[in-house]
N, C-alpha and C positions, 0 to 999 in steps of 0.2 A: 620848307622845301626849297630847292635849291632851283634858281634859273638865271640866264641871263638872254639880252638883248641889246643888239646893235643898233644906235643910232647914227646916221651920216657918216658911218668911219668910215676914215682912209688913212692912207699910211705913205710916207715919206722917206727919204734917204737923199741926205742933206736937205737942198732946194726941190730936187725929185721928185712929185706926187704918184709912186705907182700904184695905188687904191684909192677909192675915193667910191662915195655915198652906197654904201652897205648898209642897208635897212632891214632888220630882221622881225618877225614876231617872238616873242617868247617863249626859247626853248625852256622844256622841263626837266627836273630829276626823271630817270627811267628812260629818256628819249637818249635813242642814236640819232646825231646830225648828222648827213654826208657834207663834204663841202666838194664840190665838183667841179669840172672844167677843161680845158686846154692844157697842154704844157705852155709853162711862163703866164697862167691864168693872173695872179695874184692869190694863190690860195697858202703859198706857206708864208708869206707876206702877214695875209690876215694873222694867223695865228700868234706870228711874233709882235704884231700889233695890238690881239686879244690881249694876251702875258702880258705886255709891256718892254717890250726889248725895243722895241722902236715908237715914235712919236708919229701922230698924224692928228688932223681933225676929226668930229665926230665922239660919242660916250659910247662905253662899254657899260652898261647897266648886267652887274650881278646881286643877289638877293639869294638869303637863307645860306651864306658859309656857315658851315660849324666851327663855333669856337674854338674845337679840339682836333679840327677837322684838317687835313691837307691841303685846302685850298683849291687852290686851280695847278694844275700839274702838266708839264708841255713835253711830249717828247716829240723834238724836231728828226730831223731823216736821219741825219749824219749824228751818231753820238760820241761824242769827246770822253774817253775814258781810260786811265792808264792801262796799258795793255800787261803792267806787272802785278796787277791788282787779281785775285782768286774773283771768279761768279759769286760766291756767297762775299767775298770783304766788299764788292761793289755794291751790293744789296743790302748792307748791311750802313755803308757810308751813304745810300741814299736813305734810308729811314731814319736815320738820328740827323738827317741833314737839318739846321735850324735850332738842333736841340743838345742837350748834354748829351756825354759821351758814357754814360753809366747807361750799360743794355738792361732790360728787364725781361723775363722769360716771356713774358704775353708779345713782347718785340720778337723774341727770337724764333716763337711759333708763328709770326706771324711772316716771317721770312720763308721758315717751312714749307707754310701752306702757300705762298706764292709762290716758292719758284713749284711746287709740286703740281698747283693749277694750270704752270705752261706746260709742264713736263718736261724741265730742265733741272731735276734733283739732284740726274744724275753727271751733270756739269757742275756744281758748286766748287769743287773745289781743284776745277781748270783754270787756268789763264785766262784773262782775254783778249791776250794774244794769238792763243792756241787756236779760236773758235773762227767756224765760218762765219759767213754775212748774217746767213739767216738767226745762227744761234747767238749773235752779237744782238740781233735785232731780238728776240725773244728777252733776250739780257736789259735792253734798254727798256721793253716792256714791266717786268721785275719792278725796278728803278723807280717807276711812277706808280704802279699800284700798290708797291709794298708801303706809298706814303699813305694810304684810305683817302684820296683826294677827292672831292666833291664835284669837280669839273675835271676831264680830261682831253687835253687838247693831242693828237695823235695825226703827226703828220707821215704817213704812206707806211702805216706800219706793217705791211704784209708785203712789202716788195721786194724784200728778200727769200721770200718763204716760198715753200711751195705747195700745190693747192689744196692738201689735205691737211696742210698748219694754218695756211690762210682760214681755210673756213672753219677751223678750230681756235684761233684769235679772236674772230669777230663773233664768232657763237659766244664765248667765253664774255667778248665784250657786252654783248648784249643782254645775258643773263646778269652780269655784274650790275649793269646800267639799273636790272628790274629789281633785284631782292636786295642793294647794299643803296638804292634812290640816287646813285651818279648819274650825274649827264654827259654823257660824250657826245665829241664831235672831233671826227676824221675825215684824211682826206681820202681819198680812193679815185684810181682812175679801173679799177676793174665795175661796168654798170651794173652787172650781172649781182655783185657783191651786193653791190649799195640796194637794188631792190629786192635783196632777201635779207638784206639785215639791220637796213635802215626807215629810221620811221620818217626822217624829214630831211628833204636836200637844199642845200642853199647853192646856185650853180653862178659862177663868176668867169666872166672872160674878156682880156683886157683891161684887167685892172677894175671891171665895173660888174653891178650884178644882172643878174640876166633874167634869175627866177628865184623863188622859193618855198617851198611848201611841202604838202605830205606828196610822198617820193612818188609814189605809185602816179601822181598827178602831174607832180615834172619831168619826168623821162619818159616822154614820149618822142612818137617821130618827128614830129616841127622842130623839139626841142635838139635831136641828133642830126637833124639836117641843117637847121640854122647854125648851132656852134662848133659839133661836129665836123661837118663837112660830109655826112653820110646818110646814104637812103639808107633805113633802117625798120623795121616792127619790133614791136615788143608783146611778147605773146605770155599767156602763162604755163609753165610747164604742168605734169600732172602733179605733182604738190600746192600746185596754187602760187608760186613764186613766179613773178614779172623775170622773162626772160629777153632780152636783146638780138634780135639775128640782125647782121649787117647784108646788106644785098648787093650795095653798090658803095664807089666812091664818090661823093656827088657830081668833084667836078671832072673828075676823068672817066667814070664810065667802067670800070672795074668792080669783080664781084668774086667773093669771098664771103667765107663765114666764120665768125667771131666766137673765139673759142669757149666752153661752158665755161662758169664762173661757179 
């Protein structure tokens, strides 16, 4: 079974330390992590630090990849992609990525059934020139789960979307997380999200951590007024899901309410 855990990591750019002692418990297969926080938190930092795109101090402890397995798989915000490339040749160049260029039918249904799980079947054989934000971003989704990756690092993938594909991404995520034993961890700044679809938040601000544990536990009001900046409850709707009402701004004194997630 697959998991991993952070010791002491930080992460660097050049002499620069923007992260530094990130301590986690043992995330598991089946578990959604949130990674939380500020803007300019250090949260997509972490990630390219997990992957290895950057150097810092501190271990990445992972355990149980499968041999045949994808790995650890990263889709960062921004994806880099020829925009003369069809949905389906993109999707197709990320699952033989690493490997020979001879497709087998069990690869080619296996493209099928991904783009058919976002509900992008009917884009394959568009540009990705052609496509909005959101469907570029459904696209970069594709990319990483048509490799069966073992860990999935997912920085802000729903922030192109809107909110009946959002909660159809992380629904999708979450069920993938239970019946195929991946572990994800994403970032999210919608909180409403993260306590209906995550089991574990790790919250960071300022380059350092702040909290971490089962979600329902760290998003509360201390935790939105100290890093937040917000008087805030978090109540449960009638399905039982942790909902966020914002009341005030802490330090100005403003009140508003924070839209369903």
């Amino acid at each position: 079974m697959v998991s991993i855990r952070l010791e002491a990591l930080g992460a660097r750019y050049g002499k620069q330390l923007l992260l530094q002692g990130i301590s986690t418990p043992t995330f598991k297969a089946g578990e959604v992590v949130a990674i939380i926080g500020p803007n300019a938190a250090g949260k997509s930092t972490l990630f390219k630090r997990i992957s290895g795109l950057i150097d810092g101090p501190g271990r990445v402890h992972v355990e149980g990849l499968r041999p045949e397995g994808g790995g650890i798989s990263y889709m960062p915000q921004d994806s880099a992609a020829s925009a003369a490339l069809s949905v389906y040749e993109s999707v197709l160049l990320a699952c033989k990525q690493g490997g020979g260029w001879r497709v087998s039918e069990a690869e080619l249904a296996r493209i099928d059934q991904t783009l058919a799980a976002l509900g992008i079947t009917s884009l394959a054989f568009r540009h990705l020139g052609e496509l909005s934000g959101g469907q570029r971003q459904l696209v970069s989704l594709a990319q990483v789960l048509v490799r069966e990756p073992d860990i999935v690092l997912m920085d802000e993938p729903t922030s192109a979307l809107d909110l009946s594909r959002q909660v159809e991404v992380l629904g999708h995520m979450k069920d993938l997380a239970r019946e195929k034993g991946m572990l994800v961890l994403v970032t999210l700044h919608d909180l409403n999200h993260v306590l209906r679809f995550c089991d574990q938040a790790l919250v960071i601000a300022g380059g350092r951590q702040v909290a971490c544990g089962p979600t329902a536990d760290i998003v509360t009001p201390a935790l939105l007024r100290d890093t937040y900046q917000v008087e805030a409850r978090v109540e449960s709707c009638s399905r039982g899901f942790g909902h966020v009402i914002v009341d005030d701004i802490a330090s100005q004194g403003r009140t508003f309410a924070l839209a369903a997630g």
